[in-house]
N, C-alpha and C positions, 0 to 999 in steps of 0.2 A: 419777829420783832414786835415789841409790845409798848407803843405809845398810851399813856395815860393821865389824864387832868386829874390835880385833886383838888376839889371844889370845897374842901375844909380850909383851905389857903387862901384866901384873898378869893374865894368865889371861882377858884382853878383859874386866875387872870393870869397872860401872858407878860409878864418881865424879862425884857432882855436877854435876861442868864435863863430863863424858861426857853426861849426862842432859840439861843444856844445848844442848848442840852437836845431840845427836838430835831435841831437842823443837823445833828453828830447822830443821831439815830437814824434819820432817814437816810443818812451818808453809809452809816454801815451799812443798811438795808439796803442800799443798792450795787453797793461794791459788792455783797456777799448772795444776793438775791434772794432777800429772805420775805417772806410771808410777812403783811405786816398789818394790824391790827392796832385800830384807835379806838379808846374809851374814851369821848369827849364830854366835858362836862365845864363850860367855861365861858367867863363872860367876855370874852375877848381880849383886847390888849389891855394893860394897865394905864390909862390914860395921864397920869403924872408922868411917865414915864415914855410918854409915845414916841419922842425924837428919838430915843435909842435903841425903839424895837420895831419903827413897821418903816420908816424911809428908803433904807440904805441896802444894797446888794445881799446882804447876810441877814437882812431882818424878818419881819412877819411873813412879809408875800413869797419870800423863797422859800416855805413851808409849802406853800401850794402850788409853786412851779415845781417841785419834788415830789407833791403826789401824783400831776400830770403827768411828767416826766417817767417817774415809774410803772405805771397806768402802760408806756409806750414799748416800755421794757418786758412787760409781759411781768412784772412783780405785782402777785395779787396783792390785792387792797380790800380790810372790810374797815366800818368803820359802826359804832354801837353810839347813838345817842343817848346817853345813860344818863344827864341833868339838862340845864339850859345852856344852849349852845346861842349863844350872839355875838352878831359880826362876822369877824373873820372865822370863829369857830366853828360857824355855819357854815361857811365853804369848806374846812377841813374834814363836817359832816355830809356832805354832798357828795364832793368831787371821785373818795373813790368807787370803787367798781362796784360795790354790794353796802350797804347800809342798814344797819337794824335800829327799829326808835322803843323805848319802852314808855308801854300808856300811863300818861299822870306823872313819870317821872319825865319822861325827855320831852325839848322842846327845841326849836330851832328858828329862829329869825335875824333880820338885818338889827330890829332893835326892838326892843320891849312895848308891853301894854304901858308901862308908864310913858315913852317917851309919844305914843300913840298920844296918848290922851293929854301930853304940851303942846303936839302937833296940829293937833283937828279936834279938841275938844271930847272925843269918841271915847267912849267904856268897852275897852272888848280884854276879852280872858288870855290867860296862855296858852288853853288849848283851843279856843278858837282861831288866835293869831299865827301859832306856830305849833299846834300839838301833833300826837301822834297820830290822829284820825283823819288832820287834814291834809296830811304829810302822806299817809299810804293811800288813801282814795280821792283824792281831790288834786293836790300838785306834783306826784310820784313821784318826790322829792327822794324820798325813804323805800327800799325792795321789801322789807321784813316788819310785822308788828308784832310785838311780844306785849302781852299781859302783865309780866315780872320780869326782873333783871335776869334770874335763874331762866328763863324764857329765852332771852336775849341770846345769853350768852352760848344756850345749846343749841341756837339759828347760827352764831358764829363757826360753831365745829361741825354743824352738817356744810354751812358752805366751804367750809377749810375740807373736810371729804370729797366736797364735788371736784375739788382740783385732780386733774391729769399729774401724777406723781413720777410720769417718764417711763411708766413700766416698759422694758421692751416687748415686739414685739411676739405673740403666741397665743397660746389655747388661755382663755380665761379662766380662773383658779376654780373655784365653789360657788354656787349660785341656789338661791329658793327659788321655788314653785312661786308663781301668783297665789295668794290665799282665797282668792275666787277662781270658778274655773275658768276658762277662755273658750270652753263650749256652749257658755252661755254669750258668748259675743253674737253670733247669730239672731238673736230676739231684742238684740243692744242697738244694731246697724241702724242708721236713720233713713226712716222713708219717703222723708219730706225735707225741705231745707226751714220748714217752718218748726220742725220736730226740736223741741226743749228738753231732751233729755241732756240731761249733763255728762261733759265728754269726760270727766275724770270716773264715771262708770264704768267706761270702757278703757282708762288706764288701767285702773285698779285690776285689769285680769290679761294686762299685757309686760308688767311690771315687776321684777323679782321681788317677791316676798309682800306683793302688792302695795311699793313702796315710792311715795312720789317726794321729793324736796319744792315745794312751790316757789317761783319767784314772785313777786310783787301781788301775792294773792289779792290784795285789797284793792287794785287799778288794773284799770281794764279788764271787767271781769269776763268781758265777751270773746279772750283771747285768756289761754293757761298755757304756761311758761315754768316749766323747774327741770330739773335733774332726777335720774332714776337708772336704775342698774336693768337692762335684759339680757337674760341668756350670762350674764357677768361682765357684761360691757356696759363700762360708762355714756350715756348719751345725753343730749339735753333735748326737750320735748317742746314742741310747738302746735296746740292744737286750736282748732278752731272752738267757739263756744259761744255764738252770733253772730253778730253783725262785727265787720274788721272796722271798729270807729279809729276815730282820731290816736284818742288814748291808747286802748288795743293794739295798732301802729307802732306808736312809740316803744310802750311795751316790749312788743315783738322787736325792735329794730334793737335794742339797747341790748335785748338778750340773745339774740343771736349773735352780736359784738362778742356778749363775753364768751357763749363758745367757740367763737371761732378765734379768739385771744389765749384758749387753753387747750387748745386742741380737740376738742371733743365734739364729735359727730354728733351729728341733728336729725331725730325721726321729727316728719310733719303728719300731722295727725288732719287732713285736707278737708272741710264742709263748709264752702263758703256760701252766700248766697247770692241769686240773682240779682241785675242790676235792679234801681229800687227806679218808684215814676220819680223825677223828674221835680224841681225843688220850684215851690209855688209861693213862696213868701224870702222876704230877708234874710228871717232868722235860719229856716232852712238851707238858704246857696250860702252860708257863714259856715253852716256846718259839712255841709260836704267839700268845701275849699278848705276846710283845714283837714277833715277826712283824710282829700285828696293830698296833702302834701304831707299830710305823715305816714300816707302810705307808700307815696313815692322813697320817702326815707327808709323804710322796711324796704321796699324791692332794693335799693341803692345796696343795701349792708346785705340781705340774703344773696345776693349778684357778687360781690366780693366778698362774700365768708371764705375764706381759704378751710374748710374741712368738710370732709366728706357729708352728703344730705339722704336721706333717706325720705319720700314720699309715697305717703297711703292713703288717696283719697275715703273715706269712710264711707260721705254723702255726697255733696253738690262740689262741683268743681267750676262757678259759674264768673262770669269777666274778668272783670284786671283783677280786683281781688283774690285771683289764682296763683297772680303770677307773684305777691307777696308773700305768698305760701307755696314758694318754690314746686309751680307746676312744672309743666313738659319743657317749655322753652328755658326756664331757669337751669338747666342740666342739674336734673340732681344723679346723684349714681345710679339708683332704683327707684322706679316707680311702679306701685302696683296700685290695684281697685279691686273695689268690695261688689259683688253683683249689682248692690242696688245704686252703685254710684253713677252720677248724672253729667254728663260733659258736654258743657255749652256756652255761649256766650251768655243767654237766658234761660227762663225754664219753658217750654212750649206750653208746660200743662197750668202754668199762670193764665189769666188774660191777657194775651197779645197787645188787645187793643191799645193799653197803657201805654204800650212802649210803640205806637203809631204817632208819628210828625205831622202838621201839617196838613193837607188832603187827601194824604193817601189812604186812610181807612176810610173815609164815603165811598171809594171806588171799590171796595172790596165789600162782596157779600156776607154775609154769615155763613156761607157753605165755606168760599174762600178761605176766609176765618178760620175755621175748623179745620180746614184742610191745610193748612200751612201749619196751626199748631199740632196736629198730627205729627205733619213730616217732622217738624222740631224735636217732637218726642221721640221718634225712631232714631233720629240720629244722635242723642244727647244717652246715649244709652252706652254703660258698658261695653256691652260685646259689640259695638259699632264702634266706640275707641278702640278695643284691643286686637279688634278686625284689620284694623290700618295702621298698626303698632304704635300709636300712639302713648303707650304705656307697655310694661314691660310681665304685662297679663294678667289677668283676673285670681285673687285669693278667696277662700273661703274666709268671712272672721274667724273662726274658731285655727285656723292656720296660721294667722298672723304673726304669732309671736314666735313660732319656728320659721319661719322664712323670715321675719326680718333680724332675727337671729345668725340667721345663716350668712344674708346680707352682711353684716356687720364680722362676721368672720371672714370675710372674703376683704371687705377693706380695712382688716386690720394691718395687714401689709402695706396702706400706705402711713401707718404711724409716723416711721420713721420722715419719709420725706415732710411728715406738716412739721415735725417738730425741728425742721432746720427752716421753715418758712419764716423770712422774716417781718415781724408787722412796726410798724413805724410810727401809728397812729394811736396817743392815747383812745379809750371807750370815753362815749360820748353819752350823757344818759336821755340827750333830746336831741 
């Protein structure tokens, strides 16, 4: 189904017999379960006209109790901000599951730089106020930035591909090679948690046809999130790429919703980092309490993903931060580790000291010291997790992508039961 505003009409404003025609769309689209896509481009309601389009049970707002509603239904939703969206037309650019904004043409707000500047005096732009840069990196309002409409519209059909089409269940049809090799993932493995190699290096040669769909590339960029085919099996990808901030969280929490609203299995791609010292100003305890509860939000939705998870720590596997990225206690189906990966609450081979309370490090010597971040290191070690099964044993990287291949052939038999699993909850995008 294909909703569309035409902005050559009254600015694509909503008139009643507009609201009408929308609210008999979204009615077939849900009787019939159909895929459905917004081009929005509109200034909201028609304000001469407002008593007979936004009060009453059949009016405005039941335009976006039907995208919620359908959201609940499992009927995917994208939506393209392709002109200026205000008001209510902003929520119909929000609410559903995937959103693309195109830069310089779309915009999206509660109300205009003009009505800004009746309000408080203030000079500010439409892309400062509602554009598309502040929209994918600043309020992650929007999953997709396009350049050009033509941009836009082919982010639409890659995520219309990422949907689970119901195949039954078997051997996956045809598949590409990575067009990097995966024997180079061995020289790729991080050695450090402080190591800045960028983890879509190491998709790019686990990935058929070395081929990634990114979600929200522009927010959260210390967390990468999209869709990609292995071995011929659709999954969606969760990797680490810093620190798990605030935003990161969200990110993470919103996208593993929509896999697991489409059925489609989750590789995590694990290297978090150790816990950090200890917040010594305002501004910092502001940022780790909100860290802290949008991470809790990520554990909440990875803990309730109804589809199968698949876990490779790459590098660090260090505190709670693990447990967002569906470590051992999260049950994913498989978990495996890279030799150099590191399992602990901290890292031994940081300074200890930092993370000493109190008076207990005046009572410890510097041999102490050493001797305790020793033993930390011994035990934060691979083959000391995979000694106590704590993981489901050690892969070479350059093996990765056949074993979790194999992985994923093995739970392909539980298709059928996610796809009668029923979920009751629209996606939530925070």
């Amino acid at each position: 189904m294909l909703i569309a505003n035409d902005a050559t009409v009254k600015g694509g404003s909503l008139y009643p017999i507009t609201v009408k025609k929308q609210l008999r769309a979204q009615e077939i689209a849900i009787k019939n379960h159909l895929v459905t896509v917004y081009l929005v481009d509109s200034g909201g309601a028609f304000l001469p006209l407002q008593a007979d389009s936004f009060p009453d049970e059949k009016h405005g707002g039941r335009m976006i109790y039907n995208i919620a509603l359908m959201s609940s239904m499992k009927i995917p939703q994208v939506a393209v901000v392709c002109g200026s969206c205000v008001a209510g037309a902003a929520y119909i650019s929000s609410l559903p599951e995937e959103c693309v904004i195109v830069n310089k043409i779309g915009s999206m707000f509660l109300a205009g730089p003009a009505l800004v500047k009746a309000a408080t005096k203030e000079d500010i732009s439409v892309e400062e106020l509602g554009g598309a840069f502040l929209h994918s990196r600043v309020s992650g309002g929007v999953d997709y930035f396009a350049s050009t409409e033509e941009e836009a519209y082919h982010q639409v059909k890659s995520s219309i591909r990422s949907l689970h089409t119901g195949c039954p269940p078997g051997e996956p049809l045809g598949y590409d090679d990575p067009l990097y090799s995966p024997e180079e993932l061995s020289g790729l493995a991080p050695q450090s948690f402080e190591s800045h190699l960028n983890v879509k290096l190491i998709l790019s040669r686990l990935t058929d046809g070395s081929r990634f769909h990114e979600f929200k590339a522009e927010y959260g960029t210390t967390l990468v999130t999209g869709f990609a085919h292995l071995g011929g099996h659709l999954i969606g990808i969760v990797a680490n790429n810093g620190e798990l901030t605030s935003q990161a969280s969200l990110k993470g929490s919103h996208f593993v919703q929509l896999c697991s609203d489409r059925n489609v299995p989750i590789l995590f791609l694990l290297n978090t980092v150790p816990l950090r010292q200890p917040a010594t100003n305002l501004s910092q305890a502001k940022d780790i309490a909100m860290r802290l509860r949008a991470q809790a939000s990520m554990m909440t939705t990875v803990a309730c993903a109804a589809v199968p998870k698949i876990t490779l720590v790459i590098g660090g596997c260090f505190g709670s931060e693990s447990y967002a990225m569906c470590g051992r206690c999260f049950d994913p189906e498989f978990l495996f580790l890279w030799p150099n990966a590191r399992v602990a609450l901290t890292d031994g081979r940081s300074s200890f000291a930092h993370f000493m309370e109190g008076d207990e490090a005046v009572y410890m010597s510097e041999f102490e010291l050493k001797e305790l971040e020793k033993h930390l290191t011994e035990e934060s070690t691979a083959f000391y997790s995979s000694a106590r099964l704590w993981d489901d044993g050690i892969i070479l990287p350059q093996d990765s992508r056949k074993v979790i291949t194999r992985c994923l052939n093995i739970i392909k038999q539980k298709w059928q039961q996610n796809m009668n699993f029923q979920h009751h909850q629209p996606i939530l995008r925070f």
